[in-house]
DSSP file (Angstrom, degrees, kcal/mol; ACC not computed):
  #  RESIDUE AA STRUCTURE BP1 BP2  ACC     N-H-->O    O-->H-N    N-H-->O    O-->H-N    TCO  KAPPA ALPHA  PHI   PSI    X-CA   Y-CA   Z-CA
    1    1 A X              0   0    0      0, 0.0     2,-0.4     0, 0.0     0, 0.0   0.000 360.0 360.0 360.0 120.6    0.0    0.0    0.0
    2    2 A X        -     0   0    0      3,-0.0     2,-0.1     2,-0.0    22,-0.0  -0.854 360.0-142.2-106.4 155.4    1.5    3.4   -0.7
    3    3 A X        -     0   0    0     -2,-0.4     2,-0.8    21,-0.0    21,-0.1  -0.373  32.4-103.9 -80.4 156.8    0.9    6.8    0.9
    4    4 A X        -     0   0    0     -2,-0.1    -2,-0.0     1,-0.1    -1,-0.0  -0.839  40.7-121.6-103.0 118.3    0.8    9.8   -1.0
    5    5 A X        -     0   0    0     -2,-0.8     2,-1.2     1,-0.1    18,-0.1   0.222  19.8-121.7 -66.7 150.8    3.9   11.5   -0.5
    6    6 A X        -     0   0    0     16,-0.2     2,-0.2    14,-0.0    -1,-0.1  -0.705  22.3-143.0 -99.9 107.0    3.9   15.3    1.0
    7    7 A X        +     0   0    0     -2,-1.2     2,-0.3    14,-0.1     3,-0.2  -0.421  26.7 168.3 -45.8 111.8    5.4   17.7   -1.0
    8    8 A X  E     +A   20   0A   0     12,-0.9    12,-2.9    -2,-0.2    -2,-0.0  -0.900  60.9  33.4-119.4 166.4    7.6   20.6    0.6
    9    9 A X  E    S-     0   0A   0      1,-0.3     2,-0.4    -2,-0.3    -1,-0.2   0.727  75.7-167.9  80.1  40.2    9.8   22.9   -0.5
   10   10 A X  E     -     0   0A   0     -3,-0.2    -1,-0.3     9,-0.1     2,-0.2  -0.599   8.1-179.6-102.2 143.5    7.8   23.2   -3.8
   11   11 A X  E     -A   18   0A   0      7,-1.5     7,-1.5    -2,-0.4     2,-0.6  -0.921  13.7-156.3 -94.3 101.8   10.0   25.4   -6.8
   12   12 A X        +     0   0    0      5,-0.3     2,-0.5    -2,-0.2     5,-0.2  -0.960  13.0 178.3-119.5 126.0    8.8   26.0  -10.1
   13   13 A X    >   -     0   0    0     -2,-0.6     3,-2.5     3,-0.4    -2,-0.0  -0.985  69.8 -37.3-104.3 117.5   11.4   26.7  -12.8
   14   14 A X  T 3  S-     0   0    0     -2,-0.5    42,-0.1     1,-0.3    41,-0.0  -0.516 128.4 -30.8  82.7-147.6   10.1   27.3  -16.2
   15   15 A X  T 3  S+     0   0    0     40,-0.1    20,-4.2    -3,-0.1     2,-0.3   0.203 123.2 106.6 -86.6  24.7    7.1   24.8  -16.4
   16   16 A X  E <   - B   0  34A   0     -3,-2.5    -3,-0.4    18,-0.2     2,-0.3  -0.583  53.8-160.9 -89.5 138.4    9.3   22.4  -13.8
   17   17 A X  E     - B   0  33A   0     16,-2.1    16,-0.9    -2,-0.3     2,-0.3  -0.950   0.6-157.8-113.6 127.0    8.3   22.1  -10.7
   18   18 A X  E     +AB  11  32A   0     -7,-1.5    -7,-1.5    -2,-0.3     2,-0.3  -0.617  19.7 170.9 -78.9 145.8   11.0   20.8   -8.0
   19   19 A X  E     - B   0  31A   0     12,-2.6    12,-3.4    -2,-0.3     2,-0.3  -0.985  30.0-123.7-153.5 170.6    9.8   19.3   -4.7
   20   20 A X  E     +AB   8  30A   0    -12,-2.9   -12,-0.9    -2,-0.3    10,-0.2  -0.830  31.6 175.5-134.6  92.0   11.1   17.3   -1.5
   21   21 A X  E     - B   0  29A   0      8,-0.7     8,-1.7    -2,-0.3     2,-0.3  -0.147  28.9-134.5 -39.8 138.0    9.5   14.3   -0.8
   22   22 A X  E     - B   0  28A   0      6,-0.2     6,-0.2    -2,-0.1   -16,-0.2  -0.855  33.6-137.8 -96.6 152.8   10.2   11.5    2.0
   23   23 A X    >   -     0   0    0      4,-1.5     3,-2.2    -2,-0.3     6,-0.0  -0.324  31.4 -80.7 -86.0 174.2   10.1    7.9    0.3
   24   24 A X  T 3  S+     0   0    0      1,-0.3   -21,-0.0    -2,-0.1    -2,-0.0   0.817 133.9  44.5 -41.0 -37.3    8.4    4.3    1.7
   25   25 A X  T 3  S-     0   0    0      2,-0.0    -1,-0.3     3,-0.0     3,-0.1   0.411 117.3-111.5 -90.2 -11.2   11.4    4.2    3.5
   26   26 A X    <   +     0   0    0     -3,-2.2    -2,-0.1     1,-0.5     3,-0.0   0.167  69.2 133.1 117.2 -21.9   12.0    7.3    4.9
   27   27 A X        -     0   0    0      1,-0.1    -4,-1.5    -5,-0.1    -1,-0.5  -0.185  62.9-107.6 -85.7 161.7   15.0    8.4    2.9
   28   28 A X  E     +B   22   0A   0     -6,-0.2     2,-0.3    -3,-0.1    -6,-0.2  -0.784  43.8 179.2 -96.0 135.7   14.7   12.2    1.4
   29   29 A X  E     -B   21   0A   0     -8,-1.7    -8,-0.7    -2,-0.4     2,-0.4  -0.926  18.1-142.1-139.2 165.0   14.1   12.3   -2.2
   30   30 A X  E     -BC  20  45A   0     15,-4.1    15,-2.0    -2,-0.3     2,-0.5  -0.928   9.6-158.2-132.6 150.5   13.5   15.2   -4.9
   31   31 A X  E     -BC  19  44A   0    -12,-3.4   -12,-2.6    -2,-0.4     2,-0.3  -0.974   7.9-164.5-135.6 123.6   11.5   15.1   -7.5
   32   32 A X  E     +BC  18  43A   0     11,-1.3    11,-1.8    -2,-0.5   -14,-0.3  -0.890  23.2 177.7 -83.5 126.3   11.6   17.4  -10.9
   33   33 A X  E     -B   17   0A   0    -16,-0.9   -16,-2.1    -2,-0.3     2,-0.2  -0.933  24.9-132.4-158.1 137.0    8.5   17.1  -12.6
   34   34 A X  E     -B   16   0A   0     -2,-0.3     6,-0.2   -18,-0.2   -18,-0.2  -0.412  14.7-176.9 -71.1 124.0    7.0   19.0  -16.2
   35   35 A X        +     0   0    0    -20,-4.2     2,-0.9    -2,-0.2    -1,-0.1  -0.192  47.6 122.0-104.8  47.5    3.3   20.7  -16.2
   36   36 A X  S >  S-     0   0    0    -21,-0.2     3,-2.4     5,-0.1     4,-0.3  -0.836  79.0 -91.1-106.6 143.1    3.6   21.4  -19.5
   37   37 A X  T 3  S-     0   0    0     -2,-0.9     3,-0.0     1,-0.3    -2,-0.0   0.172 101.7  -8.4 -26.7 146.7    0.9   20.0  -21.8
   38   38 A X  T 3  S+     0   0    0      1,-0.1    -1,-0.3     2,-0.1    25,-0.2   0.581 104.8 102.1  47.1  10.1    1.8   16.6  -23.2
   39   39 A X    <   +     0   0    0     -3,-2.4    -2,-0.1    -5,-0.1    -1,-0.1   0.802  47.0 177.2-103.5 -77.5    5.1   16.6  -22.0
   40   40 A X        +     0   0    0      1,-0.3    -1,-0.1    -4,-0.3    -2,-0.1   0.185  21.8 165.6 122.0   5.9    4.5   14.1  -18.6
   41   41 A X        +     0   0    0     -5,-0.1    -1,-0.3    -8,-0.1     2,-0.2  -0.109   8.4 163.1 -31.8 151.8    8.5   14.5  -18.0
   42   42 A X        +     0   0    0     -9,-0.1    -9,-0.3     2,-0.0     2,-0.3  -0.573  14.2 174.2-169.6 160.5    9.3   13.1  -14.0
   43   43 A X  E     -C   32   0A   0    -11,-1.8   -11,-1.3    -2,-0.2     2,-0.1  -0.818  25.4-142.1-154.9 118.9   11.9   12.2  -12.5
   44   44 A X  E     -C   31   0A   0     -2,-0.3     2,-0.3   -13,-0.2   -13,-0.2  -0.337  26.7-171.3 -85.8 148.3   12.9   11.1   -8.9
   45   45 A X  E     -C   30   0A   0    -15,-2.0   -15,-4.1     1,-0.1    -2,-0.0  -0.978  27.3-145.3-153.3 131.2   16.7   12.5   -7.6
   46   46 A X  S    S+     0   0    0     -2,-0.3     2,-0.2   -17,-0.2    -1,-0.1   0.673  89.6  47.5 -78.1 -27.6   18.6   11.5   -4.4
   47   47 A X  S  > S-     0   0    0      1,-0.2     4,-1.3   -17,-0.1   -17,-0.1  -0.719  73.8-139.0-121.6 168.3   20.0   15.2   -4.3
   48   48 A X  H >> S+     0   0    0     -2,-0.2     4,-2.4     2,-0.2     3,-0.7   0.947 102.2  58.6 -90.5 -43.4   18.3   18.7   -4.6
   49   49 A X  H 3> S+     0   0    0      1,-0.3     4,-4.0     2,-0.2     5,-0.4   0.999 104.2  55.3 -54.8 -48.8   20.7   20.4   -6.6
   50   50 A X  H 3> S+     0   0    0      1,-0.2     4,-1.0     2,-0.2    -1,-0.3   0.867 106.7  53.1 -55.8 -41.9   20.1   17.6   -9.2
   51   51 A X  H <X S+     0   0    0     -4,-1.3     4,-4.7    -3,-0.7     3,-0.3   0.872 112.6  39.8   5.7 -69.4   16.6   18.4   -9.2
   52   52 A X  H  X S+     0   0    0     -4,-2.4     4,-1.6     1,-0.3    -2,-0.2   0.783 108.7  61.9 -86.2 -15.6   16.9   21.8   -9.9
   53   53 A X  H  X S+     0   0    0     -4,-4.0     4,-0.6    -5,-0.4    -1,-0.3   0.760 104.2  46.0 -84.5 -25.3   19.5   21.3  -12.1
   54   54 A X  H  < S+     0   0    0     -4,-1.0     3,-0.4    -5,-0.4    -2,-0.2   0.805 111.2  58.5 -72.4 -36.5   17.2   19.1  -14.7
   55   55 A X  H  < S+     0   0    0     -4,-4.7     3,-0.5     1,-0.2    -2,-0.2   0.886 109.1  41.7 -38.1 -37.8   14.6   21.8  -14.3
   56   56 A X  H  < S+     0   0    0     -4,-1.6    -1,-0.2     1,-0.3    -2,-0.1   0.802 120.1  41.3 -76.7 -28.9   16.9   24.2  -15.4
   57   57 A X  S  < S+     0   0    0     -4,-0.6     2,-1.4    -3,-0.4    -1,-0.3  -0.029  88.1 135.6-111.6  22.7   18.4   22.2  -18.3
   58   58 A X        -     0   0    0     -3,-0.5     2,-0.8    -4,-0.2    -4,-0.0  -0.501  34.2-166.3-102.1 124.5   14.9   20.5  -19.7
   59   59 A X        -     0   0    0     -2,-1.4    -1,-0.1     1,-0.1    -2,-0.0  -0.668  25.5-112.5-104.1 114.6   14.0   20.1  -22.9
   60   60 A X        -     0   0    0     -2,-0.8     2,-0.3     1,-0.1    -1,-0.1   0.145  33.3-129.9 -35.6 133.6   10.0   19.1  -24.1
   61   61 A X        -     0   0    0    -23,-0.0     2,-0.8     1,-0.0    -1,-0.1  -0.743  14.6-118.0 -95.2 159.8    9.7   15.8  -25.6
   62   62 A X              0   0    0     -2,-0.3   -23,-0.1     1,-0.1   -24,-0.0  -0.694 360.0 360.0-103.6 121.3    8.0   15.3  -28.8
   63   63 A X              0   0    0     -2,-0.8    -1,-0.1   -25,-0.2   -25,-0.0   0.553 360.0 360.0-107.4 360.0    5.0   13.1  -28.7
């Protein structure tokens, strides 16, 4: 059964948003994730700067 994680520390670069997560286990995780139409980018990241550092650098895929 999973919980639904609680976001803090939520960032929007561009259309990214970064956030900081705890996992099923407890460990701290960051999450990059697109709200741009059709794009459905996400991506889970043990560190924040890596987070914010695929926000900065992300480029829409074409579907």
């Amino acid at each position: 059964m999973t919980a639904n994680p609680r976001f803090r520390r939520v960032v929007r670069i561009g259309p990214v948003q970064v956030a900081t997560y705890n996992d099923d286990r407890g460990r701290e995780k960051h999450i990059a994730a697109c709200t741009a139409p059709r794009c459905g980018a996400s991506v889970d990241y043990d560190s924040r700067a890596a987070a914010e550092l695929a926000a900065r650098t992300h480029r829409f895929r074409v579907r």
